[in-house]
C-alpha positions in Angstrom: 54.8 -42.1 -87.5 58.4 -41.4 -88.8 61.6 -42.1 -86.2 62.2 -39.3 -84.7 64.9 -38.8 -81.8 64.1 -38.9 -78.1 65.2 -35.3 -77.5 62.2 -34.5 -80.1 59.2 -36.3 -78.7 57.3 -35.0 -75.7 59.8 -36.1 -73.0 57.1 -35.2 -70.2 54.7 -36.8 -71.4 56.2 -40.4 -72.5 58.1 -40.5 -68.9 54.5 -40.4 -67.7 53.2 -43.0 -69.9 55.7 -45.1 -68.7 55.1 -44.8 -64.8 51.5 -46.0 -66.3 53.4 -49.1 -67.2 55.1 -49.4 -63.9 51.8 -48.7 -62.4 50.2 -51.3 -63.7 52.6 -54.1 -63.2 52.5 -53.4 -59.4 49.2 -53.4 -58.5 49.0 -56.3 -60.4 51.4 -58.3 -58.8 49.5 -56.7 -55.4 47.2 -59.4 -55.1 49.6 -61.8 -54.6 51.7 -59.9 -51.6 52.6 -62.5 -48.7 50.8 -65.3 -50.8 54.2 -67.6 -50.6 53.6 -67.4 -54.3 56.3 -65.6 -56.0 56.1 -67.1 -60.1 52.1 -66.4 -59.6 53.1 -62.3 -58.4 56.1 -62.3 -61.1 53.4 -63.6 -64.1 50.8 -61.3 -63.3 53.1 -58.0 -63.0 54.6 -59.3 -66.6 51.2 -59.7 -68.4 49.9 -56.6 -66.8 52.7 -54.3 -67.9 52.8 -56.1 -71.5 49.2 -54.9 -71.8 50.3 -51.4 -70.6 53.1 -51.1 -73.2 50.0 -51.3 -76.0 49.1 -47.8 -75.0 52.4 -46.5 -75.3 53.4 -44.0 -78.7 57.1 -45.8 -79.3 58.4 -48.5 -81.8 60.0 -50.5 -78.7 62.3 -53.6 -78.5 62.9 -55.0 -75.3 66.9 -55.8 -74.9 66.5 -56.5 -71.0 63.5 -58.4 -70.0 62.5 -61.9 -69.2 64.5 -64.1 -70.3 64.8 -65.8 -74.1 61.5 -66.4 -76.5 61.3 -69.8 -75.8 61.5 -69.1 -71.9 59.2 -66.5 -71.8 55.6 -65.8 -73.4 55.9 -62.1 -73.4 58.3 -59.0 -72.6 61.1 -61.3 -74.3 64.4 -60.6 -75.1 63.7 -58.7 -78.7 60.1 -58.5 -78.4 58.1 -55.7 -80.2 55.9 -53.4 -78.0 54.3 -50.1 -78.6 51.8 -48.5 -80.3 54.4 -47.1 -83.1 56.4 -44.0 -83.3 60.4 -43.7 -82.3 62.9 -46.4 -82.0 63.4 -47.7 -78.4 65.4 -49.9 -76.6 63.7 -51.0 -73.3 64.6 -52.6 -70.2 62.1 -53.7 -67.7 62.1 -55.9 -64.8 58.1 -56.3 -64.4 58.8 -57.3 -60.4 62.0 -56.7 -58.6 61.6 -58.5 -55.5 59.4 -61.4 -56.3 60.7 -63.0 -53.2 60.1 -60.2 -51.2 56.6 -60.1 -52.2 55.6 -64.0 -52.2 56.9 -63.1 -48.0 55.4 -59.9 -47.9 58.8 -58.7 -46.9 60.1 -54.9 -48.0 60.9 -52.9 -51.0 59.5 -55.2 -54.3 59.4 -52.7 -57.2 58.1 -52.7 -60.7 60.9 -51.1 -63.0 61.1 -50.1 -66.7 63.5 -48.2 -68.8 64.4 -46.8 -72.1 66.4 -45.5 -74.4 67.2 -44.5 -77.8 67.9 -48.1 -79.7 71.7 -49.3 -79.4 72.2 -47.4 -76.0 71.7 -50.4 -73.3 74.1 -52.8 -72.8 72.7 -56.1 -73.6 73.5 -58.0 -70.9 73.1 -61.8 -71.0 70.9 -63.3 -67.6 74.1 -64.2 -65.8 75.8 -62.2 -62.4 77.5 -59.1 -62.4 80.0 -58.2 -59.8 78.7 -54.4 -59.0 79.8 -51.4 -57.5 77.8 -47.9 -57.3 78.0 -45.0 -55.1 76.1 -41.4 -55.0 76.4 -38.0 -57.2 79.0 -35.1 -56.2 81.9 -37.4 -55.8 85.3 -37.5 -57.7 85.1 -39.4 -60.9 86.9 -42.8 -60.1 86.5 -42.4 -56.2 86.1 -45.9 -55.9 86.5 -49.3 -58.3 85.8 -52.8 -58.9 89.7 -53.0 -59.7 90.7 -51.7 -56.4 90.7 -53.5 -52.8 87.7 -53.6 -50.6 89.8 -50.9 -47.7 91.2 -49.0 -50.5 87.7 -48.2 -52.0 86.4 -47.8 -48.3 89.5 -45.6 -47.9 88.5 -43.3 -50.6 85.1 -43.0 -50.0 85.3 -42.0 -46.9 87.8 -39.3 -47.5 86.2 -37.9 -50.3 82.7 -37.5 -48.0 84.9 -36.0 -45.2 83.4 -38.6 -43.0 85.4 -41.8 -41.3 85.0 -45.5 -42.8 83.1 -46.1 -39.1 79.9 -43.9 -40.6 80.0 -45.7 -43.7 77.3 -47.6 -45.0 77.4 -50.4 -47.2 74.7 -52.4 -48.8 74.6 -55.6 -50.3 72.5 -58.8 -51.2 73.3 -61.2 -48.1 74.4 -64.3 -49.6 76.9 -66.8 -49.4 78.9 -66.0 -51.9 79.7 -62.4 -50.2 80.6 -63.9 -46.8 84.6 -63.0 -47.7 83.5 -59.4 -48.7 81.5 -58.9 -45.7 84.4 -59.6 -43.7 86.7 -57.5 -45.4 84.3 -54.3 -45.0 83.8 -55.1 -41.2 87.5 -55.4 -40.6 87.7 -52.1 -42.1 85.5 -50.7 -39.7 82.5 -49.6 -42.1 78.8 -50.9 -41.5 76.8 -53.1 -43.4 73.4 -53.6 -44.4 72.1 -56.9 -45.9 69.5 -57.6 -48.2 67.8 -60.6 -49.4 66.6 -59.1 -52.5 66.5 -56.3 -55.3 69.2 -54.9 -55.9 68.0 -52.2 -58.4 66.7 -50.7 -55.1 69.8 -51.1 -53.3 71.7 -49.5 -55.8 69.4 -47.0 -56.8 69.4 -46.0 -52.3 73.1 -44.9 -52.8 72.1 -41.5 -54.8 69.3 -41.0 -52.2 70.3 -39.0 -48.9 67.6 -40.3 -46.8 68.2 -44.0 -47.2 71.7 -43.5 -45.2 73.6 -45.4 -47.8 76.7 -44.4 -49.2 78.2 -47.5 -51.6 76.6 -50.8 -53.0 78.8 -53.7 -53.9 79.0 -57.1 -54.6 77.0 -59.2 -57.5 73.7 -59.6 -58.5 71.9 -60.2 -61.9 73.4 -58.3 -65.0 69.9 -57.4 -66.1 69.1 -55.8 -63.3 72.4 -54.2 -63.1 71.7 -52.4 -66.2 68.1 -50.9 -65.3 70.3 -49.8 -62.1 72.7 -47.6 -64.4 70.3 -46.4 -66.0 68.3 -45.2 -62.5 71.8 -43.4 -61.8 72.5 -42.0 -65.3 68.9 -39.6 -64.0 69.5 -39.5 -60.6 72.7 -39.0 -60.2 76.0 -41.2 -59.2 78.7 -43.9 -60.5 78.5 -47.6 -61.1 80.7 -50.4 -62.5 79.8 -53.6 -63.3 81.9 -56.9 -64.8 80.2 -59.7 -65.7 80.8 -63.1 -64.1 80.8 -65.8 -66.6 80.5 -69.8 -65.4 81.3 -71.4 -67.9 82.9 -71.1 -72.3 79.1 -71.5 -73.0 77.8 -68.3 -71.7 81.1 -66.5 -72.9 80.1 -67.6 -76.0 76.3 -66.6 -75.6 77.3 -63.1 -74.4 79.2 -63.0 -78.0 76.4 -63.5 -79.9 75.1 -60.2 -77.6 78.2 -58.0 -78.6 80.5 -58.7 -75.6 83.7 -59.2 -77.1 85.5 -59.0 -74.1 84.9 -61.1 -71.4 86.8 -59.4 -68.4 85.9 -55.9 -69.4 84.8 -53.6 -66.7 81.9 -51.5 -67.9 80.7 -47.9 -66.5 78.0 -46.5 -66.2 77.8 -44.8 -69.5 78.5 -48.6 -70.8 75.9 -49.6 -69.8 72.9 -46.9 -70.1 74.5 -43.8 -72.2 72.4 -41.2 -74.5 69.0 -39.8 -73.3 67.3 -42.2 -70.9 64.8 -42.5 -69.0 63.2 -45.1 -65.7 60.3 -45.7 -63.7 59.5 -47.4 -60.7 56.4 -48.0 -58.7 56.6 -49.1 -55.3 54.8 -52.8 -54.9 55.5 -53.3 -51.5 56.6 -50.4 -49.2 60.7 -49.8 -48.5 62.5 -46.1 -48.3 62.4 -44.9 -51.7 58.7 -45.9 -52.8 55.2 -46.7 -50.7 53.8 -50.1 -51.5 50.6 -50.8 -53.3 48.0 -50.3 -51.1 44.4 -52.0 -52.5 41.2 -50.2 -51.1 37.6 -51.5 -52.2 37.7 -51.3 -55.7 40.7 -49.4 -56.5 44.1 -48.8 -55.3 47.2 -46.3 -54.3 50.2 -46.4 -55.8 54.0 -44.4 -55.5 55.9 -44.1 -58.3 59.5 -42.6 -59.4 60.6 -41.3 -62.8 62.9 -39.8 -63.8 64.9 -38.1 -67.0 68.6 -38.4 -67.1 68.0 -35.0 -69.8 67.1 -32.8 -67.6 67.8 -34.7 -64.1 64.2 -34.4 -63.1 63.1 -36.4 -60.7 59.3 -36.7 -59.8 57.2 -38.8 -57.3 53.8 -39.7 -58.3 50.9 -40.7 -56.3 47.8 -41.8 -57.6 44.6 -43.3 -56.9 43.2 -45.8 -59.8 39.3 -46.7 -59.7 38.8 -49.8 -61.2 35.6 -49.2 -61.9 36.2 -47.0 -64.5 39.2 -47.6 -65.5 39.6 -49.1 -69.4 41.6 -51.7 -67.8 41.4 -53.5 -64.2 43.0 -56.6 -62.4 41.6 -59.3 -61.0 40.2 -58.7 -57.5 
């Protein structure tokens, strides 16, 4: 098949083929919900969705995945997938929340996204300090460069709201404690999470999850799939990557980070024509979890095309028994 551009494919029908992929990696990793076993749920949502990726049309190299070659057997970082046809760049976190589903705990999701090759930032597996808030909000209205009341300040004013009704949501770590104490002096409220932070951020463009900014820092991979949930849905993000040590400086080089202490936005990080899936694996406010019946299973998906600015749910009921594929029971 010759490269062609995304805008030139069947947009409708590749976003569906890749909730297919999420789809998969979820009821996979279903099996092992409130198991205690989180590496057991995280392999089999990766295997499963590396299988799925065989049935998709696109010449794909994964730029966010699992970690290095020699760290990971499959959906490595630069690893072909696809059945052939355009030039992708892929992102994919096979289970966000593997935590949360080795406790059985709240909003685990299996995520994937893509883009035209060169269009993701290729972020190394270290933290990024993150902030994100929803669609129809002055450009700049808040910013990692500016103080925790000042962004608060802002926020509020531009949502015609006090700080007091603010809602802010973050992972709920030690690291944070400082942060968390700034935003309660302020007056705004707080909700912690113990994980995912794709969802987190992803709840700031959403009305119904009562969430009006994300902050703090989480994983830089994940930070990317999160701009590019926004760049469809709808919103602002800015992320700076937190570097321990020369080493990883030096590692991010070799990724095309020149500078260090830039502080990247959202079309930094996930620009062009993009597109992301998600499929709920164990229920939260955006997505239903899997939930397994004899031999099949319901799942919820999301996906979504920053293109148009569709967004569409998807429920579906899969039959293992005639399915071409099926997980383990």
């Amino acid at each position: 098949m010759t490269e062609r551009r995304l805008g030139e494919v069947s947009d409708r029908n590749l976003a569906l083929e890749l909730v297919r992929v999420t789809e998969a990696a979820a009821i996979a990793a279903s099996r092992w919900i409130g198991r205690g076993k989180k590496n057991e749920a995280d392999g089999a949502a990766v295997e499963a969705m590396r299988k799925a990726f065989d049935t998709v049309a696109i010449d794909g190299t994964v730029v966010i995945g699992e970690g290095e070659m020699d760290e990971a057997p499959m959906l490595f970082i630069g690893e072909k997938v696809g059945l052939g046809g355009p030039h992708m760049d892929i992102a994919v976190d096979p289970l966000e929340g593997t935590n949360i589903t080795a406790k059985g705990g709240a909003n685990a999701i299996a995520t994937v996204a893509l883009a035209e090759r060169g269009n993701f930032l290729h972020a190394p597996d270290i933290y990024m300090e993150k902030i994100a808030v929803g669609g129809g909000l002055p450009e700049g209205v808040v910013s990692l460069d500016a103080p925790v009341a000042e962004n608060l300040k802002n926020l509020a004013r531009a949502k015609k709201i006090d700080i007091s009704d603010l809602m802010i949501c973050m992972l709920d770590r030690e690291r944070h404690a400082e942060m968390i104490a700034k935003i309660r002096e302020a007056g705004a409220r707080i909700t912690l999470i113990g994980d995912g932070d794709v969802a987190g951020v992803i709840a700031v463009s959403q009305s119904f999850t009562g969430i009006d900014m994300y902050l703090g820092s989480g994983g830089a991979p994940e930070g990317v799939l999160a701009a590019a949930a926004l760049r469809c849905i709808g919103g602002q993000m800015q992320g700076k990557l937190l570097f321990e040590d020369q080493a990883q400086i030096e590692r991010a080089r070799t990724m095309g980070v020149s500078d260090p202490n830039r502080i990247y936005n959202i079309m930094d990080m996930a620009k062009g024509d993009v597109m992301f899936a998600a499929t709920g694996v164990t229920g939260g406010p955006m997505l239903k979890g899997v939930r397994r019946e004899g031999a099949g299973a319901f799942t919820h998906s999301i996906v979504m095309r920053s293109k148009s600015g569709t967004v569409r749910y998807v429920e579906a009921h899969h039959n293992f028994a005639t399915k071409t594929w099926a997980p383990e029971m």
